[in-house]
C-alpha positions as semicolon CSV with decimal commas, in nm:
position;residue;x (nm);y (nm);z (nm)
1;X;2,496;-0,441;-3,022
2;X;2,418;-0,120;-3,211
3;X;2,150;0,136;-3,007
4;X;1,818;0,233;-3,199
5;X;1,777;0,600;-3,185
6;X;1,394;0,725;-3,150
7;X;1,356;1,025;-3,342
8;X;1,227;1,346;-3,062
9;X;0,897;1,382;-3,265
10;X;0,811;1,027;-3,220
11;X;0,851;1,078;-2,835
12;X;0,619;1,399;-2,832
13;X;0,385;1,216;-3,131
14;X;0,321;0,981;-2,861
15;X;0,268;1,203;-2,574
16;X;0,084;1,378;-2,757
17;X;-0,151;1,080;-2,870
18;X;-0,174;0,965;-2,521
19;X;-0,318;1,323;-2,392
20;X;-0,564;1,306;-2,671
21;X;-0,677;0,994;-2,594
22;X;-0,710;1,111;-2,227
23;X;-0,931;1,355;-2,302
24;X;-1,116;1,145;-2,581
25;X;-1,238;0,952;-2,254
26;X;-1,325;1,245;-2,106
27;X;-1,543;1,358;-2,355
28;X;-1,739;1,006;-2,402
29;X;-1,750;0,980;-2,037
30;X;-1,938;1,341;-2,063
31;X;-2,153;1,197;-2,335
32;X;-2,270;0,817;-2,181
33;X;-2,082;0,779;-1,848
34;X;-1,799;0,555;-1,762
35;X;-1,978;0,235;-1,764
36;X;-2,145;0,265;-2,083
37;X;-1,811;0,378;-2,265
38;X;-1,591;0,131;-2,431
39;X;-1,226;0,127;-2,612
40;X;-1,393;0,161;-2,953
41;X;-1,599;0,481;-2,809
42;X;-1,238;0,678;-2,747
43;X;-1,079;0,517;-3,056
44;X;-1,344;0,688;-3,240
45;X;-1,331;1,024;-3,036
46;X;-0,942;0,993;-3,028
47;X;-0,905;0,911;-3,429
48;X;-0,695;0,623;-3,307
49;X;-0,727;0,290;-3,366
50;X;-0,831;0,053;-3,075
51;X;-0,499;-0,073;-3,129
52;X;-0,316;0,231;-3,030
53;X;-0,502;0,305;-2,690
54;X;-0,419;-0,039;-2,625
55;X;-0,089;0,059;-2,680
56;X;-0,088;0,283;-2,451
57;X;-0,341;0,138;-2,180
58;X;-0,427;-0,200;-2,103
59;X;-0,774;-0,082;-2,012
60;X;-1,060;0,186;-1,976
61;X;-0,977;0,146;-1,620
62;X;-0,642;0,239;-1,646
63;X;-0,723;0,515;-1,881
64;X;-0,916;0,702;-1,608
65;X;-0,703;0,655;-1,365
66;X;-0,433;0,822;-1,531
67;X;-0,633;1,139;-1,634
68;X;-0,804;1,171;-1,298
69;X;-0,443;1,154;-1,226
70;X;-0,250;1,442;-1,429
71;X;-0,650;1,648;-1,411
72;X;-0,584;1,642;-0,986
73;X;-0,212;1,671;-1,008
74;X;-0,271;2,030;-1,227
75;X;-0,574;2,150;-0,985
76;X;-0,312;2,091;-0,725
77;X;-0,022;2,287;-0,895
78;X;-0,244;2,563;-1,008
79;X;-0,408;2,596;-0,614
80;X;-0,016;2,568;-0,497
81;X;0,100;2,897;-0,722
82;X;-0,227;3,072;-0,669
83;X;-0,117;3,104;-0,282
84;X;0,249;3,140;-0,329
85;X;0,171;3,435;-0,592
86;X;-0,070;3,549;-0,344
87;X;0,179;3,560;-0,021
88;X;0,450;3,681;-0,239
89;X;0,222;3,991;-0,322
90;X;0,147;4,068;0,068
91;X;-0,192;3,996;0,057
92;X;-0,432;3,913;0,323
93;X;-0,458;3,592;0,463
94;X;-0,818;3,606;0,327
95;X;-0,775;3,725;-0,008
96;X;-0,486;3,464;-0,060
97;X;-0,728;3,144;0,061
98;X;-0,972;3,347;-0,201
99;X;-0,699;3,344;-0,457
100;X;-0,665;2,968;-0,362
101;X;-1,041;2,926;-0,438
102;X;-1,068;3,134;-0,755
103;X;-0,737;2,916;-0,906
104;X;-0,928;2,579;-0,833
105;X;-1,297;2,652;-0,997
106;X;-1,137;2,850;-1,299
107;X;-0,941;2,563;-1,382
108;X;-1,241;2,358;-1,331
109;X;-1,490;2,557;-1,528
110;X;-1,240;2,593;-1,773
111;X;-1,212;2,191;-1,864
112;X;-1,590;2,054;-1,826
113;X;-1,563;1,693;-1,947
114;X;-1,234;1,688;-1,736
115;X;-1,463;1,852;-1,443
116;X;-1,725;1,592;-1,499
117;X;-1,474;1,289;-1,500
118;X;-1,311;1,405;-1,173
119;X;-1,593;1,459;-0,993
120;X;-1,863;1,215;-1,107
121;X;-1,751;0,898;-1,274
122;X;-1,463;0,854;-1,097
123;X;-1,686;0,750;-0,840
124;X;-1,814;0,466;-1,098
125;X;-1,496;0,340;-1,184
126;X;-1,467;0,047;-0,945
127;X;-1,220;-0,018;-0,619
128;X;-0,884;0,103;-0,759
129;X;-1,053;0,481;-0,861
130;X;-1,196;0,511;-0,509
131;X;-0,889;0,396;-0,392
132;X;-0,704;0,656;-0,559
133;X;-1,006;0,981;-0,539
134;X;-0,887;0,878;-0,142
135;X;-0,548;0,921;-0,199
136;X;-0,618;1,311;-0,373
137;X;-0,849;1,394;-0,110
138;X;-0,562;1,367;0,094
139;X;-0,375;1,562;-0,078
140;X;-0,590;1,837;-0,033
141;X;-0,621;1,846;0,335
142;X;-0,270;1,863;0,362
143;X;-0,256;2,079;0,122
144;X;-0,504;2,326;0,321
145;X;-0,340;2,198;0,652
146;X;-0,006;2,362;0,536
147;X;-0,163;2,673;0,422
148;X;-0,376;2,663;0,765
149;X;-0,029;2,619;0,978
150;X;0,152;2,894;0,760
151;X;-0,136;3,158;0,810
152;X;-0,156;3,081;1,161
153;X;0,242;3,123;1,202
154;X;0,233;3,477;1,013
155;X;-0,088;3,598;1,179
156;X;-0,167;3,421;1,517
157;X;-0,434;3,648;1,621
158;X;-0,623;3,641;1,370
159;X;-0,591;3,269;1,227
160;X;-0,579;2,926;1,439
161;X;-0,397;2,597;1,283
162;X;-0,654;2,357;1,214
163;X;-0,690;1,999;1,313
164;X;-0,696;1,741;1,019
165;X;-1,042;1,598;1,085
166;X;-1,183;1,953;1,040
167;X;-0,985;2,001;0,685
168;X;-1,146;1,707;0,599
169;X;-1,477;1,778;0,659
170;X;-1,422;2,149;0,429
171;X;-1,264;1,980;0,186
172;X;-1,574;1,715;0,181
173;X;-1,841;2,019;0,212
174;X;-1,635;2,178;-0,137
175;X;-1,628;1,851;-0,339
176;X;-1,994;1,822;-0,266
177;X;-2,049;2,195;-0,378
178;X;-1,901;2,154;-0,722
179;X;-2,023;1,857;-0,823
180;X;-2,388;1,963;-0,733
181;X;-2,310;2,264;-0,994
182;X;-2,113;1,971;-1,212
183;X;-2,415;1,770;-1,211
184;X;-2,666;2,018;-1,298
185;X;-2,488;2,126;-1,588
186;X;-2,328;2,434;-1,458
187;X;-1,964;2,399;-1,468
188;X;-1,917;2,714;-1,607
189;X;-2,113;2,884;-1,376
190;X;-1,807;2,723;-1,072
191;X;-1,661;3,072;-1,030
192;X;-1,986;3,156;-0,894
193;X;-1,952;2,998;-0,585
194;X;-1,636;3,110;-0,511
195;X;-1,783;3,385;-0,215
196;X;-1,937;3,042;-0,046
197;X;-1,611;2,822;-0,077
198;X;-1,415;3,125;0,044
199;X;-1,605;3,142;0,354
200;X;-1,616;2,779;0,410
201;X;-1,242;2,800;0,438
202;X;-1,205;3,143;0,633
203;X;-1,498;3,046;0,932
204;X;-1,274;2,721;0,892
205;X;-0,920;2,900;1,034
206;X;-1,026;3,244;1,183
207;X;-0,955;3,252;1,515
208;X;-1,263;3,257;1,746
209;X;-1,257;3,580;2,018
C-alpha cells in the first residue's frame, strides 16, 4: 500500500488556521459573549468557512476549551521563566515573586480578547469549562506552592512554606483582581496592579516575627 506524503506547509497551513480560528472566538466572544456567539460568527471573523472550523472542532464548546487551554498553558510558561530568570539573576525573594507578577499581567494586558475569554466567559461555557478553569486553578497553587517551598528552603528566616488552602485563597483574591479591571474595560491598565498582587503574595509567605 503506497504512503501519502502531506506536504510541511499543509501541516503549518493548518496550525496556522486552527490558531486563527482560536482567536477569531476570542474576538466575537469580546464582541457578544460566549452564548450569543455561533460557528458562523468565527467563520466570518476567521475568513473560514463553517466547514473548516468544523474541521477542526466539533463545537463552540470545544473551541474554547482549547484556547482557554494553550491561553493558561502560556501564562503558565511565561510565570515559570519569569522566576527561573529571576533566581538565576540572584534576586530577592521579593523582587522574583514581583517578576512572577509583572510576567503574568503583561501577558495578560498584552492579549485582551484572550484576557476577556479566560477570565469571563469561560465561566459561561457550561460544566466541562468549569471543570477545566478548576483544573488551571490548580495549577497555579502548585505552581506558587513550589515557588513558596523553594523560597522558604533558600531563605528560612525570612520566608515560611505555605499551606495549600492559603495558596488557594491568593490565587482566588488575584483572579478576582483582574477580572474586576477585565470587566471594566481596563486590561491594559493590568500592570497597574502589579504593587497590590505583589503584596498579596509577599504578606502571603513572609515569615511572621
Amino acid at each position: 500500500m503506497s504512503a501519502t506524503v502531506v506536504p510541511e506547509d499543509t501541516t503549518q497551513d493548518d496550525a496556522a488556521r486552527r490558531v486563527r480560528i482560536l482567536l477569531a472566538l476570542a474576538t466575537c466572544m469580546a464582541q457578544k459573549g460566549y452564548r450569543a456567539t455561533t460557528i458562523s460568527d468565527i467563520a466570518r471573523a476567521g475568513r473560514v468557512s463553517k466547514t473548516v472550523v468544523y474541521t477542526h472542532f466539533r463545537d463552540k464548546e470545544h473551541c474554547l476549551l482549547e484556547l482557554y487551554t494553550r491561553a493558561s498553558d502560556t501564562m503558565l510558561a511565561a510565570v515559570r521563566a519569569a522566576q527561573e530568570d529571576a533566581a538565576a539573576a540572584g534576586l530577592p525573594w521579593r523582587d522574583r515573586l514581583r517578576a512572577a507578577v509583572r510576567a503574568y499581567v503583561e501577558l495578560l494586558a498584552a492579549n485582551p480578547e484572550v484576557a476577556w475569554a479566560a477570565l469571563v466567559e469561560v465561566q459561561a461555557a457550561g460544566r466541562p469549562a468549569l471543570t477545566l478553569r478548576r483544573r488551571v486553578i490548580d495549577r497555579y497553587v502548585e505552581l506558587l506552592c513550589g515557588v513558596a517551598a523553594e523560597l522558604a528552603g533558600r531563605h528560612p528566616d525570612e520566608v515560611r512554606p505555605v499551606d495549600r488552602a492559603l495558596v488557594l485563597a491568593a490565587v482566588g483574591g488575584l483572579n478576582e483582581l483582574m477580572l474586576a479591571r477585565v470587566e471594566r474595560g481596563e486590561v491594559t491598565c493590568l500592570a497597574d496592579d502589579t504593587d497590590v498582587a505583589t503584596e498579596v503574595l509577599v504578606q502571603l509567605v513572609a515569615r511572621r516575627s
